[in-house]
N, C-alpha and C positions, 0 to 999 in steps of 0.2 A: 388652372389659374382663374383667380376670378377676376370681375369687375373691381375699378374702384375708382375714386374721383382724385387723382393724382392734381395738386396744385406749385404752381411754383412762381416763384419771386424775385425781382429785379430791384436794386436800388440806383439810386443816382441824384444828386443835384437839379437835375434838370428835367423837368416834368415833359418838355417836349420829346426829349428821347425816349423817354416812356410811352408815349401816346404813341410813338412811330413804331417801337419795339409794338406797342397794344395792337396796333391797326393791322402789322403785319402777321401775328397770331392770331387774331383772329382770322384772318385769311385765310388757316391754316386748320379750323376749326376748334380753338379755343374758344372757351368763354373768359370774356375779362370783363375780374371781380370787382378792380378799381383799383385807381391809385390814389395813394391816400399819403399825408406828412408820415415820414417816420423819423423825427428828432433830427438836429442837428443837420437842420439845414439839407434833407435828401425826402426823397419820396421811395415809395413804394409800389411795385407793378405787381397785381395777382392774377394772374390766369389761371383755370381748370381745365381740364378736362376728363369724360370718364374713359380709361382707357385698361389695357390689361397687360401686365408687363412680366418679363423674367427679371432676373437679377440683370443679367449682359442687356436687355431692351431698356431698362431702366437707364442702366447707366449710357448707353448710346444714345439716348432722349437725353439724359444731361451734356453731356458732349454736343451735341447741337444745338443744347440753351446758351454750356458758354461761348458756341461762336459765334451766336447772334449777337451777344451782347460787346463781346470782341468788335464783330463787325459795326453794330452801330454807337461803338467807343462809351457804353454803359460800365457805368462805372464796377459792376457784380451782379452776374448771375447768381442770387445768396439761395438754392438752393429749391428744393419740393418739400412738400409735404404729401403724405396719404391717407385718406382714408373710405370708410366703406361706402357699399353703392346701394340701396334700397335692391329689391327685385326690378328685374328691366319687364316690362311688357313690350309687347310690339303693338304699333298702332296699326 
């Protein structure tokens, strides 16, 4: 399996619950890309990171996107996106 920069997205109404959803991923080791307008009145929450997944880790990494957002009453965990990772060096 290789590396790759796994991203995923939150919308909602309410930019506060995005920043709380933001703060506590990053906690977590996310990078967050920013929330930005996404039409009709919702925002949009992006977070990365580079990580390496199976099929089953993949989807259990979604499975505890939608319970955060369950849990802090986000209106849609709207899903990931993937893609690749340059070579990693080590510092």
């Amino acid at each position: 399996m290789a590396h790759c920069f796994v991203g995923y997205f939150f919308l909602d109404s309410s930019r506060v619950k995005l920043e709380l959803a933001a703060s506590e991923l990053a906690s977590k080791g996310y990078r967050v890309v920013g929330i930005e307008p996404a039409g009709a009145g919702r925002y949009r929450l992006h977070v990365e990171r580079i990580e390496v997944h199976s099929p089953e880790s993949l989807d259990s990494r979604n499975q505890e996107l939608y319970a955060l957002a369950d849990r802090l009453d986000i209106a849609s965990y709207d899903g990931m996106d993937v893609g690749p990772v340059g070579p990693l060096t080590k510092k």
